[in-house]
C-alpha positions as CSV (number, residue, x, y, z in Angstrom):
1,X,0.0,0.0,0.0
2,X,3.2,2.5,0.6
3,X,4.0,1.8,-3.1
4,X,0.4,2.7,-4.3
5,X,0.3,5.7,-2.2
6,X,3.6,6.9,-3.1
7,X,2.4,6.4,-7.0
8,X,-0.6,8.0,-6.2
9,X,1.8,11.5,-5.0
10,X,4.0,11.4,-7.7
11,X,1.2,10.8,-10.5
12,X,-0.6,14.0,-8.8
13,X,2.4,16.0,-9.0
14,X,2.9,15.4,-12.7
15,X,-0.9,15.7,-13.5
16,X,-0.7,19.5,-11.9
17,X,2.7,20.3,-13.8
18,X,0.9,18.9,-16.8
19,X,-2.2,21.3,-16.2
20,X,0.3,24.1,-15.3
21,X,1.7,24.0,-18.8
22,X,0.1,22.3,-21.2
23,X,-3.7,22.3,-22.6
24,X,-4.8,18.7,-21.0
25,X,-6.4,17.9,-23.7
26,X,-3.4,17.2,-26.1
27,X,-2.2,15.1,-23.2
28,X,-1.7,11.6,-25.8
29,X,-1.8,9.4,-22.5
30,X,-2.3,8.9,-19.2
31,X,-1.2,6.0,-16.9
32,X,-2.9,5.3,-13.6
33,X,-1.8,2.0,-11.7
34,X,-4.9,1.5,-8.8
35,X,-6.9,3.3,-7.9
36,X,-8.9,-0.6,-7.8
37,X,-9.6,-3.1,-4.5
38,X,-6.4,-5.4,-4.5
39,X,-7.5,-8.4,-2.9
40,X,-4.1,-9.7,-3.1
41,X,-1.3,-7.8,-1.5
42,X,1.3,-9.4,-3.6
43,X,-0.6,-9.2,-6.8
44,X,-0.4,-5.5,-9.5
45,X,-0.2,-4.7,-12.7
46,X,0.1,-1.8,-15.5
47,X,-1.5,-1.3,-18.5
48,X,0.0,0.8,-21.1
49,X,-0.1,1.7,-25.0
50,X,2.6,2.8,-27.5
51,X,0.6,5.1,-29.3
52,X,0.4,8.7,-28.5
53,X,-3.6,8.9,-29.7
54,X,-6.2,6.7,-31.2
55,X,-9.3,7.3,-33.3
56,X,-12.4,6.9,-32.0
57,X,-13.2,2.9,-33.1
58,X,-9.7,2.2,-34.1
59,X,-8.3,-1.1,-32.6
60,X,-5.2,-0.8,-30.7
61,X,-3.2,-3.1,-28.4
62,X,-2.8,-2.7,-24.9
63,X,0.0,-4.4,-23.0
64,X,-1.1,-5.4,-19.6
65,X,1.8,-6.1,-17.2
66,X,1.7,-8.4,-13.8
67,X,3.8,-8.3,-11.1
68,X,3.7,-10.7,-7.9
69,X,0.8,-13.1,-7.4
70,X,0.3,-16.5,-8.2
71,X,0.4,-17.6,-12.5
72,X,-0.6,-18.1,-14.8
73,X,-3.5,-14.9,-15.0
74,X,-6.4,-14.3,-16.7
75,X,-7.6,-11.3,-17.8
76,X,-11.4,-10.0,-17.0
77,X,-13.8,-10.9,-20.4
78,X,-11.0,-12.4,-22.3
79,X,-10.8,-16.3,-22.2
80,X,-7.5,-18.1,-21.5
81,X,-4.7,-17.7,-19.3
82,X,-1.5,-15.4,-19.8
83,X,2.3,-15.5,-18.1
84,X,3.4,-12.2,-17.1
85,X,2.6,-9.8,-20.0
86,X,-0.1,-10.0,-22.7
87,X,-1.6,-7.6,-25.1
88,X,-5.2,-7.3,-25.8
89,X,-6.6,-4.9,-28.7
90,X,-8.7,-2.1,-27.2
91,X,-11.5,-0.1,-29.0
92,X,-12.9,2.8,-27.9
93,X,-15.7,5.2,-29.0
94,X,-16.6,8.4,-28.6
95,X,-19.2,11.2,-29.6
96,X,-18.7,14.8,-31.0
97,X,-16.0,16.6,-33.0
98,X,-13.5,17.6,-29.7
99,X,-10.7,15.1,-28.6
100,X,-11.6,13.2,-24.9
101,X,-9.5,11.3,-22.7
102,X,-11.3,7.8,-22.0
103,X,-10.3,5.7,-19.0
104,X,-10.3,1.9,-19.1
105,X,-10.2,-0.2,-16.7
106,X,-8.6,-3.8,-16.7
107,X,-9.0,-6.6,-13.9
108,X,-6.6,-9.5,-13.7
109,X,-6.9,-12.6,-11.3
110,X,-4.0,-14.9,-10.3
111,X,-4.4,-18.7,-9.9
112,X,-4.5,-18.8,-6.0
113,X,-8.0,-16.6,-6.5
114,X,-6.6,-13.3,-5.9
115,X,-7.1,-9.9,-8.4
116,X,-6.0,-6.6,-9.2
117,X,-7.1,-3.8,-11.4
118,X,-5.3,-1.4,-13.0
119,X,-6.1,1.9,-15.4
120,X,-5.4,3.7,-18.6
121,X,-6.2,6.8,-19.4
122,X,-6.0,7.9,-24.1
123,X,-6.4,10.8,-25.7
124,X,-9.5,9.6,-28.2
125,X,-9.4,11.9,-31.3
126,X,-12.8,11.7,-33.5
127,X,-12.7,9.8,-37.1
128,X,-12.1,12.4,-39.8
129,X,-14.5,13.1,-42.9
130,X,-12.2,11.7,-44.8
131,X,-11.6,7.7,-44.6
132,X,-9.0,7.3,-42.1
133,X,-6.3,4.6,-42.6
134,X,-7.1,1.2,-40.8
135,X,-6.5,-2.8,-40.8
136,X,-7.7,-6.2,-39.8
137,X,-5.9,-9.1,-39.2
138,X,-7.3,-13.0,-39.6
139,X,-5.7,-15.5,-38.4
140,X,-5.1,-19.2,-40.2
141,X,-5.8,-21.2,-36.3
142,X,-7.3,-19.2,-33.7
143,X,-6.5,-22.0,-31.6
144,X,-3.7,-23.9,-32.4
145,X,-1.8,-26.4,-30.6
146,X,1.9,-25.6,-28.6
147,X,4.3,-25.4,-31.6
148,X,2.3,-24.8,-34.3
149,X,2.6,-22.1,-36.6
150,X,-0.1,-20.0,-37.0
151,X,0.4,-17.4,-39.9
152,X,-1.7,-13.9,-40.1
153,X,-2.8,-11.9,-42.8
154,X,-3.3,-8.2,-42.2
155,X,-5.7,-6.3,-45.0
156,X,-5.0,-2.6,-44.9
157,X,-8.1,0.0,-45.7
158,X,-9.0,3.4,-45.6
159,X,-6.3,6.6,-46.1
160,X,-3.7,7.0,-49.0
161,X,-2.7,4.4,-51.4
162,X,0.4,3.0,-51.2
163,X,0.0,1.2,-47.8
164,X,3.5,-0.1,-46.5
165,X,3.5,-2.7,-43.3
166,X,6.1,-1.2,-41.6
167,X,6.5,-4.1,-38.7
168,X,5.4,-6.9,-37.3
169,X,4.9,-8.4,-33.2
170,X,4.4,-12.0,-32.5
171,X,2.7,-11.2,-29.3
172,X,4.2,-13.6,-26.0
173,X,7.1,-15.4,-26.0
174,X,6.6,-16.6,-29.4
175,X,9.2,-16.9,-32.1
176,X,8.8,-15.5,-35.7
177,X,8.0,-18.7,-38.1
178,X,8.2,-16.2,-41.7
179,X,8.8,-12.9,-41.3
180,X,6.5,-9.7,-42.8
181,X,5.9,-10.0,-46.4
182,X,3.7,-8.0,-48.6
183,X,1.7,-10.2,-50.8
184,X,-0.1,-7.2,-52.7
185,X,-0.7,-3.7,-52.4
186,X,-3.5,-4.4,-49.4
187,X,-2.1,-7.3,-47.9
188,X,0.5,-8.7,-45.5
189,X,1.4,-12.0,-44.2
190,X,3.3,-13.1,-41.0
191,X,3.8,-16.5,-39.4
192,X,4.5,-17.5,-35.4
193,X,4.6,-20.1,-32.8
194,X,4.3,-20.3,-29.4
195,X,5.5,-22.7,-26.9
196,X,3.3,-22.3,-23.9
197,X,0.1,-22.1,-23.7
198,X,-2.4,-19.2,-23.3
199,X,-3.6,-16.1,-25.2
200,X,-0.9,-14.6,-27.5
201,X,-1.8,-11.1,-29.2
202,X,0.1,-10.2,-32.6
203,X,0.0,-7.0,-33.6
204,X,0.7,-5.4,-37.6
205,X,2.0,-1.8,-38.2
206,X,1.1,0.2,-41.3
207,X,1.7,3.8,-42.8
208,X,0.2,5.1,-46.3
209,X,1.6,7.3,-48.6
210,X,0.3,10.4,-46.7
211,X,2.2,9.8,-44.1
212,X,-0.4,8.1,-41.9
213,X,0.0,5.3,-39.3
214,X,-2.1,2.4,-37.7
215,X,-2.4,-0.8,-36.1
216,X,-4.0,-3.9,-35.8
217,X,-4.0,-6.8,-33.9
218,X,-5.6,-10.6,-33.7
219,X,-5.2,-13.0,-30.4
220,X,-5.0,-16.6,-30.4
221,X,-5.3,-18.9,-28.0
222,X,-2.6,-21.5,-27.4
223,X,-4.3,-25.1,-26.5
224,X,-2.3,-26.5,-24.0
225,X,-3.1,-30.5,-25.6
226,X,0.2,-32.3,-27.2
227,X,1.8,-31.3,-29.8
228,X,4.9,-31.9,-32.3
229,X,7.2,-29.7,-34.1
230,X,9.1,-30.2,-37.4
231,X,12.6,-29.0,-38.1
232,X,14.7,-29.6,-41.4
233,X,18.1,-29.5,-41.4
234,X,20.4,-27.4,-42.9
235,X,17.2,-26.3,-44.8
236,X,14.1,-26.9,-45.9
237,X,14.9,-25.9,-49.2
238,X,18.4,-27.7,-50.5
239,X,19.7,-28.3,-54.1
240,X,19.0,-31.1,-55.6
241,X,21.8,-33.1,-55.1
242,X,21.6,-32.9,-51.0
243,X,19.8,-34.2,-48.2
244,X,17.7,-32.5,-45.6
245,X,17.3,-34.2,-42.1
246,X,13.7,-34.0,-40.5
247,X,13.8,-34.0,-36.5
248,X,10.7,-33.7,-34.7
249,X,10.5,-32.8,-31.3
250,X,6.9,-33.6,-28.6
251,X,5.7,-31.2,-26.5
252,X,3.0,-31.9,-23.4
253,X,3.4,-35.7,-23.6
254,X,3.0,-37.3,-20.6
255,X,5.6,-40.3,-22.0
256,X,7.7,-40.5,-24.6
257,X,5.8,-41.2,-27.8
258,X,7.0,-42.4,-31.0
259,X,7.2,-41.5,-34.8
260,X,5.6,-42.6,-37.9
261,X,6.8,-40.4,-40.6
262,X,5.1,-40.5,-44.2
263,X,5.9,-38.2,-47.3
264,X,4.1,-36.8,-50.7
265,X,5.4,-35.6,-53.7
266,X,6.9,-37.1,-56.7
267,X,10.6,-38.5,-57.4
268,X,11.4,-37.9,-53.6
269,X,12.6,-40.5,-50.9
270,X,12.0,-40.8,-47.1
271,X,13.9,-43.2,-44.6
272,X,13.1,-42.7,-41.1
273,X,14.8,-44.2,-37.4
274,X,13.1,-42.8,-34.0
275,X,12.2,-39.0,-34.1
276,X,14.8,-38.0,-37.3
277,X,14.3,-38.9,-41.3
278,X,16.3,-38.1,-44.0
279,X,14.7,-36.8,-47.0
280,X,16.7,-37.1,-50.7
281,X,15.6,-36.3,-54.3
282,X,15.8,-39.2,-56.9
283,X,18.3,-37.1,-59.4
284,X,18.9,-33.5,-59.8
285,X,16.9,-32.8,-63.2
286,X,14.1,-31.1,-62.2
287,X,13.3,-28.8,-59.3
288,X,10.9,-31.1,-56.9
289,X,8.5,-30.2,-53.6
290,X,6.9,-32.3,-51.3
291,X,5.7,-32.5,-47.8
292,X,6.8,-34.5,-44.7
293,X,4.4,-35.6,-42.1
294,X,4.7,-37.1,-39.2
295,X,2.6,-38.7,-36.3
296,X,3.8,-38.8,-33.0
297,X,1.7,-41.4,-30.6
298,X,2.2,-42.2,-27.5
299,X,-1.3,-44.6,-27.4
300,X,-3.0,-42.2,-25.5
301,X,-1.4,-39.1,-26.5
302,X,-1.5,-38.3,-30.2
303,X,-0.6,-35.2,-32.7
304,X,0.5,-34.3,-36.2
305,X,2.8,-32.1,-38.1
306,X,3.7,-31.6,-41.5
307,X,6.5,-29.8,-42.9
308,X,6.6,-28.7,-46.8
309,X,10.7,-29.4,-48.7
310,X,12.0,-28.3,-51.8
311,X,15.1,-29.7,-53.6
312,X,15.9,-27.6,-56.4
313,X,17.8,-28.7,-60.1
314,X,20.6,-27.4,-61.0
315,X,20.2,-25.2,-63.9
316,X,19.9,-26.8,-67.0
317,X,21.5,-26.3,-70.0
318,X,20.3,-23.9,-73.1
319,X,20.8,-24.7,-76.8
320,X,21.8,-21.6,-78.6
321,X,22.8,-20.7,-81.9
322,X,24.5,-17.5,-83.8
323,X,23.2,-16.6,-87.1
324,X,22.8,-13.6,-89.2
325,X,19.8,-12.9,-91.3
326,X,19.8,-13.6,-95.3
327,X,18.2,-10.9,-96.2
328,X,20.9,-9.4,-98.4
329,X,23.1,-11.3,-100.5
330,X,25.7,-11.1,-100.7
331,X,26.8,-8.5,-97.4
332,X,29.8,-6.2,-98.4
333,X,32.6,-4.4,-96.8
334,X,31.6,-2.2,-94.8
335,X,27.4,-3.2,-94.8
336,X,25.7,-3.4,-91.0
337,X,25.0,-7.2,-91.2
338,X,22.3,-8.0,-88.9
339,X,23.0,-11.4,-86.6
340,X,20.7,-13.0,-83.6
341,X,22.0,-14.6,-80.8
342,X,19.0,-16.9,-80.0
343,X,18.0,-20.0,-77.4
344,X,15.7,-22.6,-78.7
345,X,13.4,-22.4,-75.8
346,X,12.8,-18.7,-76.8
347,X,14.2,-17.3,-73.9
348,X,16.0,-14.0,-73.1
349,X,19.8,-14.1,-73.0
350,X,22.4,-12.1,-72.0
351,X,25.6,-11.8,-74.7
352,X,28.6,-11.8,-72.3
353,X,31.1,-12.2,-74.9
354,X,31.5,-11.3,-79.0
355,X,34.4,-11.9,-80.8
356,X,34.8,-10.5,-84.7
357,X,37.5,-11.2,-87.1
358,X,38.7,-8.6,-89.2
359,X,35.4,-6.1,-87.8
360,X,33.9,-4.5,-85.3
361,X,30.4,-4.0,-83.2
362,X,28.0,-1.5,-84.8
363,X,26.1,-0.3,-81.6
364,X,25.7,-2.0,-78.2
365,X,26.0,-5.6,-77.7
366,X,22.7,-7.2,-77.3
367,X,21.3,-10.6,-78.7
368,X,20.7,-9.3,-82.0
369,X,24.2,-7.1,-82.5
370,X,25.4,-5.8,-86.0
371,X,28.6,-5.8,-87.5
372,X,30.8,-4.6,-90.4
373,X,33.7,-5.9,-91.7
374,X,37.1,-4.4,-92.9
375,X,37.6,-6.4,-95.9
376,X,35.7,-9.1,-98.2
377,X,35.9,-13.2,-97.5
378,X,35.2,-15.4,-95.4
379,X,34.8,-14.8,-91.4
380,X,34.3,-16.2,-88.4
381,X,32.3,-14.9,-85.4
382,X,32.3,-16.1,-81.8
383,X,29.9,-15.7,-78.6
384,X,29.0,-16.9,-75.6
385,X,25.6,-16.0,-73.7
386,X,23.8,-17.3,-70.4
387,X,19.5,-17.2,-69.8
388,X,18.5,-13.4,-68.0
389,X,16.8,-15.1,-65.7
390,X,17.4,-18.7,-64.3
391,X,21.4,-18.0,-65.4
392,X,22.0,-20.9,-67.3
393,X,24.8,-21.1,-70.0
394,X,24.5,-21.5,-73.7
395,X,25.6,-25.0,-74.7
396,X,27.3,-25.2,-71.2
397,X,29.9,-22.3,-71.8
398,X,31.0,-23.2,-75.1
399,X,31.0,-20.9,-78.2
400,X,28.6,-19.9,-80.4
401,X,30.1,-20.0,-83.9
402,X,29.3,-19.1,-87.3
403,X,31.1,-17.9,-90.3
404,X,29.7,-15.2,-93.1
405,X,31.1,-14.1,-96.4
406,X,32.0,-10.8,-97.1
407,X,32.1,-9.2,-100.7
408,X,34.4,-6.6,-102.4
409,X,32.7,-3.1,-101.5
410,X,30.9,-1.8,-105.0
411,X,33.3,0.9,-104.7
412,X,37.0,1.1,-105.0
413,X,39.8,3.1,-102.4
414,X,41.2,6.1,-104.7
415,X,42.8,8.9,-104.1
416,X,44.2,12.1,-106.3
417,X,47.2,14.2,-105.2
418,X,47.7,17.6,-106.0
419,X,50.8,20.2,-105.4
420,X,50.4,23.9,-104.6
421,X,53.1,26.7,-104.2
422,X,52.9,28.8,-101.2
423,X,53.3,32.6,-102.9
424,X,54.7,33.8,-99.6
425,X,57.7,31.6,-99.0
426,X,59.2,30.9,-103.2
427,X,58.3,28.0,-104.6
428,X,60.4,25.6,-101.5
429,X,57.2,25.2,-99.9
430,X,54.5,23.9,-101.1
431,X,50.5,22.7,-100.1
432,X,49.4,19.0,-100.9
433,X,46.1,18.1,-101.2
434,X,45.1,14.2,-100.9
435,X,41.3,13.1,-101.9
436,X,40.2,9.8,-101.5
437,X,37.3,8.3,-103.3
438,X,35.7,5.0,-102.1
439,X,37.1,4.9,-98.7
440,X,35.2,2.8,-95.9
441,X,34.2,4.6,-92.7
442,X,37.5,6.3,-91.5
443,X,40.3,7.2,-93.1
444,X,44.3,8.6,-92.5
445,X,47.1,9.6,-94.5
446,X,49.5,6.6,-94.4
447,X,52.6,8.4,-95.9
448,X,53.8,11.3,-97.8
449,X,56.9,11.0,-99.5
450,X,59.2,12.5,-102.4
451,X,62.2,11.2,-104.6
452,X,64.8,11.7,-102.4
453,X,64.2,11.9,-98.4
454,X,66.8,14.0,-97.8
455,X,65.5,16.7,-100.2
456,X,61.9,16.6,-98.5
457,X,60.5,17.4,-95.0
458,X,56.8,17.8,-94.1
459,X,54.7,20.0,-91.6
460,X,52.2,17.9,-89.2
461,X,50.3,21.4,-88.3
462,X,47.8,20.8,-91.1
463,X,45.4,17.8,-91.0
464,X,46.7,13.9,-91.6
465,X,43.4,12.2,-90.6
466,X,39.7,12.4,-91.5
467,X,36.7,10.6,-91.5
468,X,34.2,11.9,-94.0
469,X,34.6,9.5,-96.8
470,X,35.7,11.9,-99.9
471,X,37.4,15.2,-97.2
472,X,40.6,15.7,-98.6
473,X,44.1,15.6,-96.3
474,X,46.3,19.1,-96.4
475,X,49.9,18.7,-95.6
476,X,52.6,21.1,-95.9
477,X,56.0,19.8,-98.0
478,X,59.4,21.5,-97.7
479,X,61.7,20.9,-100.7
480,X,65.2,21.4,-100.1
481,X,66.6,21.3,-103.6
482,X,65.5,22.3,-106.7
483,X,64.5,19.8,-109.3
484,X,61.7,17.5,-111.1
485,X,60.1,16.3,-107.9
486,X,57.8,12.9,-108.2
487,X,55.0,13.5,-104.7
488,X,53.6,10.3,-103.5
489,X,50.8,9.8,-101.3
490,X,49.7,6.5,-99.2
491,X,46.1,6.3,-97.4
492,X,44.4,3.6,-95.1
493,X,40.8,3.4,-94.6
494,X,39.1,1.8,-91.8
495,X,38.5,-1.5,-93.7
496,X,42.5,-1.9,-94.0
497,X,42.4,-1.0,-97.6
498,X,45.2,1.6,-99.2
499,X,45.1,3.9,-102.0
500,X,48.0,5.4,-103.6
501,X,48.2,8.6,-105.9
502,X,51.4,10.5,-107.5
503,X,52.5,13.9,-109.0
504,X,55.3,15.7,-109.9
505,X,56.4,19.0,-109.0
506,X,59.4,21.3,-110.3
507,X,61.3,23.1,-107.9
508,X,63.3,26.1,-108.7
509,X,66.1,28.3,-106.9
């Protein structure tokens, strides 16, 4: 009682600070343990709520904590039996537009008869005009046995579209079976088990895209009959070529039972000894599933557990092929020959390697690249590729191959040379002029050169390299001595072709 009236002083003091300084009714929450008839000295407990407000009919979870007392508890109109802490979802209502604090009050009995009840004061904010954001929550057993795994499926309604489901609480000392996954854009799942018996609440967390928040919670009650649990081992889900190892492990026997363990699903074996079973797939072909049962029986005692495995293939391997298309015939230097990288189930691949002989990618590499080709005959080109989406390889790794043959180009690499004198400096230094005809993509002046080296020198200020197929090539010439010059000029073009073209030029002192 010392502790209840020292609460009682301290609670006081911060309800006048509170009333001193703030507007009371934007206080979220208020927490009052007592003022109820303990008819147990040993026995208390606290309720309290995360939330800082609720809506007026929006479910929200309470956690109701005991201290002292005999266990397990019960809480008053709620059936079943709790250890220490359990959270029940609370609804409240209220009428007219203004905000009201609303005081509940929850009683809890211990197991020698004894009971307590204890208080919690919420801010309760009216529903808006608007549809305010809310959820529900179903659960697959509302009363399953010790061990089993009970999954829940929160629907979200109400507010902004998007929803997001933010988190997830098991409720009791229970253990996450599959964590929170969104299954579409209004619905959640979550899966839990619980190895004592009594009421368990889980509880979902959601926001919309407006920035809105709510949750919702379902409670189960644990049966307290037998029960067996199912663990795989490393995995429930193992390549093909391994083995998983079932265990399964009784609860609330009152003497050891024993195991009859039975399996579905095709191409998959099952050997069992006591409480374990190994579980192996027949080859590694094909990905296959099935589900492990087993019966544990002690003659008077009985219950049942299954446990879904997966043994997954390797991946198999594609037949692909390289080819380019026909549509032109024949292809000539230089032309943008279309080719398809292609798998015969009709499946997307990835190129992860091209090889060209004597040419070169036009564009990005893709499954359907093009290329051109430097010079006419026959060539070779290479790939290798792998499925987007399972990752297989084309022909187990090896190269694609296929050859393709080239033309002459309908045009032929030219080029015409021509000298002019530079007035300013005599007739020593003069302009020449290289035009190609016929060249294939780029282009560059190869050489320059006159009858005697030591009588010629050139300047590399004017241009030696071009890529439009007919611009000419300007290069300054120096001529040391006079005399009856022959000029001759060497270009390359991109498809490794050369043209040459001469002139003559007569140098005087």
């Amino acid at each position: 009682m010392r502790f209840f009236k020292s609460f009682k002083v301290v609670l006081a003091a911060l309800t006048l600070f509170s009333v001193a300084g703030c507007n009371i009714t934007t206080d979220p929450i208020r927490l009052t343990v007592g003022p109820g008839t303990v008819t147990s000295t040993s026995l208390t407990c606290a309720a309290s709520t995360s939330l800082n407000s609720v809506v007026s009919g929006q479910s929200f979870p309470v956690t109701i904590q005991v201290v002292g007392g005999v266990g397990p508890y019960s809480l008053s109109g709620v059936s079943g039996t709790f250890l220490t802490t359990y959270t029940v979802p609370q609804t409240l209502q209220i009428s007219g537009s203004s905000s009201q604090i609303t005081t509940t009050n929850f009683t809890v009995s211990d197991a020698s008869g004894g009971s307590t009840t204890c208080q919690l004061a919420v801010t309760v904010s009216p529903v808006a005009t608007t549809n305010p954001l809310s959820c529900s929550v179903a659960a697959s057993n509302e009363n399953p046995a010790i061990g089993a795994s009970v999954t829940y499926t929160a629907t979200a309604s109400g507010g902004s579209s998007p929803y997001y489901f933010t988190g997830f609480v098991q409720g009791g000392n229970g253990t996450v079976t599959s964590s929170l996954n969104q299954i579409s854009t209004t619905q959640a799942t979550a899966s839990a088990q619980y190895p004592t018996a009594g009421l368990n609440t889980a509880v979902f967390y959601i926001s919309d895209s407006s920035g809105n928040s709510a949750t919702c919670a379902k409670t189960v009650n644990v049966q307290s009959g037998p029960s067996v649990t199912l663990t795989a081992s490393p995995s429930s889900t193992v390549p093909a070529t391994s083995t998983i190892t079932i265990t399964s492990t009784a609860n609330n026997f009152t003497f050891t039972p024993s195991y009859v363990y039975s399996i579905s699903g095709a191409g998959l074996n099952l050997v069992s000894s006591g409480s374990t079973a190994t579980v192996t797939a027949i080859d590694a072909s094909v990905t296959r599933t099935g589900t492990v049962t087993v019966t544990a029986s002690n003659g008077t005692q009985s219950a049942t557990s299954s446990l879904p495995v997966t043994f997954t293939a390797n991946p198999s391997t594609l037949n692909c092929s390289i080819s380019y298309a026909a549509s032109v015939t024949p292809y000539k230097v230089g032309d943008n020959v279309p080719f398809s990288i292609l798998a015969t189930s009709g499946e997307a691949l990835i190129v992860t390697e091209l090889n060209i002989l004597d040419g070169y990618l036009v564009g990005t590499l893709s499954q359907y690249p093009y290329i051109s080709f430097y010079s006419s005959g026959t060539k070779t080109v290479t790939a290798k590729a792998r499925s987007a989406s399972s990752g297989a390889l084309c022909n187990s790794g090896a190269y694609l191959e296929t050859t393709i043959n080239i033309a002459s180009s309908s045009s032929q690499f030219s080029c015409t040379l021509s000298l002019t004198p530079n007035p300013t400096y005599t007739d020593r230094w003069i302009l020449a002029t290289v035009t190609p005809s016929g060249a294939q993509g780029t282009y560059w002046l190869e050489s320059l050169t006159a009858d005697y080296a030591s009588g010629f020198a050139d300047d590399n200020s004017l241009s030696a390299y071009s890529t439009g197929a007919s611009t000419p090539i300007n290069r300054w010439v120096y001529f040391t001595y006079p005399g009856n010059w022959q000029v001759t000029a060497r270009l390359r073009d991109s498809a490794g072709r050369t043209a040459t073209c001469r002139t003559y030029e007569v140098i005087y002192w």
